[in-house]
Residue, then its C-alpha position, 0 to 999 in steps of 0.5 A: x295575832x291569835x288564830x281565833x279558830x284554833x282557840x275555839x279550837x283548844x277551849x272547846x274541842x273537837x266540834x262540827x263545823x257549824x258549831x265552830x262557826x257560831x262560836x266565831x260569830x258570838x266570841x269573836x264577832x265575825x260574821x257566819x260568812x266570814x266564819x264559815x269561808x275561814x274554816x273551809x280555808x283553815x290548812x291546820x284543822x282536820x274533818x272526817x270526811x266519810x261522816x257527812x251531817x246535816x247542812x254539809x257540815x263536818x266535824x272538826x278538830x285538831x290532829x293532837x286530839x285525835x283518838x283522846x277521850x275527849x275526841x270520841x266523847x264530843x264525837x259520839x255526841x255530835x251523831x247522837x244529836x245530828x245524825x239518826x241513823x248512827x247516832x241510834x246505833x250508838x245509843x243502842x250500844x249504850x244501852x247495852x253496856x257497849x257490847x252486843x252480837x253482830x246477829x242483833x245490831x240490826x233489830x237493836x240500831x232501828x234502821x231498815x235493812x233496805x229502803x230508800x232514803x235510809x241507810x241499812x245497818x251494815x252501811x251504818x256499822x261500816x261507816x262508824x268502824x272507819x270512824x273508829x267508833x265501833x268494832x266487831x270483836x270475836x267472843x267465844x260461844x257468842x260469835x262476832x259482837x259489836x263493841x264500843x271501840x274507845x269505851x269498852x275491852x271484852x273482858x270476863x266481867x262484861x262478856x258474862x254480863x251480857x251473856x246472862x242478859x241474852x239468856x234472862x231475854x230470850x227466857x222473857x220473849x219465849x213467855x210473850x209468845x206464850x203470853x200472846x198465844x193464851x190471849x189469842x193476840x197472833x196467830x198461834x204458830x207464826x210467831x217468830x223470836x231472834x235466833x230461832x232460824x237463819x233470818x231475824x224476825x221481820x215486819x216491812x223493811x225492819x227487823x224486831x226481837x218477836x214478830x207475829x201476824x194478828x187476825x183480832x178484829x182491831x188488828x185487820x185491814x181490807x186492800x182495795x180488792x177487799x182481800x184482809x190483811x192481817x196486823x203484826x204484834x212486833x216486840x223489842x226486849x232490853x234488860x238490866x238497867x233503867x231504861x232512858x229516852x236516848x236508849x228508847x230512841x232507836x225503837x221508838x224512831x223504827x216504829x214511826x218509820x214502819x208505821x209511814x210504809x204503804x202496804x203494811x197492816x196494823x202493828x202493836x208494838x212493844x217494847x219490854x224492859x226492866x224499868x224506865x225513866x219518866x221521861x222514856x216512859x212518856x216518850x213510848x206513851x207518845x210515840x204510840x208504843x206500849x212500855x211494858x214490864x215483865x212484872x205488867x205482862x207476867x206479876x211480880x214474882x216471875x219479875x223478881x225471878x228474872x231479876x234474880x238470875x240475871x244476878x245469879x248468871x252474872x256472877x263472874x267470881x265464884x261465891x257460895x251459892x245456895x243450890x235451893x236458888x237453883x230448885x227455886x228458880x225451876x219451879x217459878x219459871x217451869x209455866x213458860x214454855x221453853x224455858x227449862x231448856x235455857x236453864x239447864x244450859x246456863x245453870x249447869x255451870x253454877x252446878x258444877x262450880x258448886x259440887x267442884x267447891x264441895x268435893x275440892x278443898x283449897x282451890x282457886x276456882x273461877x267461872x267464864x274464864x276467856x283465854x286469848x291466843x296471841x294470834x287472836x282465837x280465844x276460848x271461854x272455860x266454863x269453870x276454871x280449877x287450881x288445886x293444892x296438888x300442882x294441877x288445873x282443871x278446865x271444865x266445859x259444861x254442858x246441861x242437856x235435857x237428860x237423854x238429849x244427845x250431845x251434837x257431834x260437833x261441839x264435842x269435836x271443837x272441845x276436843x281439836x280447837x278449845x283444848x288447844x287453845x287454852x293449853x297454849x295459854x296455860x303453858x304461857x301462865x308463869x305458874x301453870x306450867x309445871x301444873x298438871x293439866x285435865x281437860x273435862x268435859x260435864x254434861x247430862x246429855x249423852x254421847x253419840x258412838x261418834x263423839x265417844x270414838x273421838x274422844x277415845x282417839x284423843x285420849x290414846x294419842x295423848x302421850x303421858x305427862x302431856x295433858x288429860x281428857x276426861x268425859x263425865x256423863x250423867x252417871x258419872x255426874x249423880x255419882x260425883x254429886x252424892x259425894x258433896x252430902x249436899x241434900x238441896x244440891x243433890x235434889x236439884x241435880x236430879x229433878x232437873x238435870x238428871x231424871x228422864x221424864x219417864x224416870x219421873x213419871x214411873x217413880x211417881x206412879x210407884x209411889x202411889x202404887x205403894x201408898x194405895x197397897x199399904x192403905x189396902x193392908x191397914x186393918x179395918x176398925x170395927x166401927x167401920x166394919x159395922x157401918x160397911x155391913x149395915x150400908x149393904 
């Protein structure tokens, strides 16, 4: 006689055991007791018992299934419809392509990082890592990620996706604070953005993307000893896609829970994303949350200039790119505050790539490329050179405020783990291994006596025919540059990656200088030498 749980089973899949049972009773005809006593009897199924749900159930399934798609598929359903906490989680990485750093997890899963009768983030992100759901996965430059285990494989492609999602945000949450501060909606130096100290921001037990105290009129409240309390504004930002109820949900859940805490003020809280469905947009509207846009709080042409260089960020194969994007971008986004410092760190790489297109004819040339070592390190190049002449250039960019120092130790890890690294890999590539090997490192910063000093030890430690190392500084680079005859190019390098500050002030003031003496030598009309005459 058929075993009618492994048919419901086979049919339908992997389930929770309450769902089992009420497909027993409606395609079997037993009754929920009997139904329930088979299952919990039943020697040939399996449940995870570290993922307790709702009314003791369990999830079930076959051990053949185990680990298909079609497992982790009805698993991650089940947690997203019965289980708050981790179901958020999960959707928090859904909606952000399946993959995010470690540091932001627990401001994106929407769970408090201590309370009662809720589950903290590293409780969540552990139990759904013994699920086999979620894994956390080195990346370079970016640290430890959180990644979907079963749908997502850290490649090139997705790693520069969200990398230029991190940058685009952290450009957008730098022009609310400025935003907040003109309109005097928090306090004017309190206001706290993700990865600005060693703690995220906070507001009660939960952490947020932009956090700060508000002292408008609407915003306080009085204690019971008639002392004020301030309000909070908290702010959440995502970027890139549409916005969905499930992807709003783990905010909108944070924002219910905070708003139920004894002894927290007033809080404004908003959520920012590029656009949203009707139904995530109704569902902020009636949760009390303000759905805001970059193009509501800031117009439409700062709007598309964000959207605009997500693309351009994006970018993974290297195409032609019009340097005048780069000039255009600096100007539209110059008024908020900041945001010229993110720009040079993540345009100077397009920069390089380009002037490298120019000047190198018949190369294979890729940006953010990640080499792993079999052990597991890995390291990102920024630009990536195959020439005709049998050799390859590894090329780490670095766009400093002209004058900035670059820190010690970025140029010690260049130079005693990167390198490293991707030598070992290159010497693995079946056709680079009888290619000559040049390590560069580009930047617009300079170096300190100490980093110079390494890097001369590397240089005369190398022995000949090994590999090369190469520093360009910002001399260095203006001159490499001039050689592309790329006017717009040449422009945008110098204005702003090259020019100090007081560079441009003093050519500014030369120039006027220089217009006022030839204004001083144009010889006077006798028209105009009359009137003056007359007016004494």
């Amino acid at each position: 006689m058929p075993d009618p749980i492994l048919e419901v089973l086979q049919s339908h899949g992997p389930c929770l055991s309450t769902d089992l049972a009420e497909m027993l009773v409606s395609e079997h005809g037993l009754t929920p007791a009997a139904a329930r006593q088979r299952i919990s009897r039943h020697q040939e199924i399996k449940r995870l018992a570290y993922l307790p749900f709702p009314r003791n159930a369990r999830f079930v399934y076959l051990q053949r299934d185990y680990g298909s798609p079609w497992f982790w598929e009805e698993l991650s359903k089940a947690l997203i419809a019965n289980m708050i906490s981790h179901g958020d989680a999960l959707a928090a990485l859904i909606a952000r392509d399946g993959i995010m750093p470690l540091k932001h997890f627990a401001i994106a899963c929407g769970a408090p990082r201590a309370q009662k009768k809720h589950l903290s983030p590293a409780t969540i992100l552990e139990r759904l890592q013994r699920a086999g759901l979620l894994q956390v996965t080195e990346l370079p430059d970016i640290g430890p990620c959180v990644t979907l285990a079963q749908q997502f494989a850290p490649t090139s492609h997705a790693f520069a996706n969200m990398r230029a999602r991190l940058i685009v945000e952290d450009i957008l949450l730098k022009a609310v604070r400025t935003w907040l501060k003109n309109l005097s909606f928090a306090s004017y130096k309190k206001i706290a953005i993700r990865d600005e100290s060693a703690e995220q921001p906070r507001v009660g037990t939960f952490h947020w993307d932009l956090t700060g105290p508000s002292y408008l009129a609407p915003m306080l409240d009085w204690t019971a000893a008639q002392k004020m309390r301030p309000g909070f504004i908290a702010c959440d930002v995502l970027l890139g896609s549409e916005i969905k109820a499930l992807h709003l949900r783990p905010f909108v859940n944070k924002c219910k829970t905070l708003r139920s805490l004894k002894g927290i003020g007033r809080c404004l809280q908003i959520f920012v994303a590029d656009r949203y469905d009707k139904e995530a947009f109704m569902l902020a509207k009636e949760s009390g949350v303000v759905p805001a846009t970059p193009e509501t709080l800031f117009g439409e042409e700062v709007a598309a200039t964000l959207v605009e260089l997500s693309q351009l960020l994006s970018t993974v194969a290297m195409t032609a790119v019009d340097p005048m994007k780069f000039d255009e971008i600096f100007t539209r986004l110059s008024k908020i505050e900041g945001a010229a410092i993110n720009l040079r760190g993540a345009l100077f790489e397009f920069l390089v790539a380009e002037i490298v297109r120019q000047t190198e004819n018949g190369t294979d040339l890729r940006m953010n490329e990640i080499f792993r070592e079999p052990e597991g390190r890995s390291a990102e190049v920024d630009v990536l050179v195959v020439t005709r002449n049998r050799s390859v250039r590894f090329i780490e960019c670095k766009g400093y405020r002209p004058g900035g120092v670059v820190p010690d130790q970025l140029v010690q890890e260049w130079l005693n783990e990167r390198i490293q690294i991707v030598r070992k890999c290159a010497l693995a590539h079946p056709d680079w291994r009888s290619h000559s090997l040049y390590f560069e490192f580009w930047t617009t910063g300079i170096l300190s006596p100490v980093a110079k000093e390494m890097v001369k030890k590397v240089q005369a430690t190398v022995s000949a025919g090994k590999y090369t190392v190469i520093v360009h500084d910002r001399d260095a680079i203006a001159i490499i540059g001039k050689q592309t005859k790329d006017l717009a190019l040449r422009k945008t390098l110098a204005e702003h990656f090259l020019e100090h500050p007081f560079e441009t002030i003093e050519r500014d003031l030369q120039r006027r200088s220089n217009r006022q003496r030839l204004r001083d030598m144009r010889p006077v009309d006798a028209t105009r030498r009359r009137k003056t005459v007359l007016s004494t």
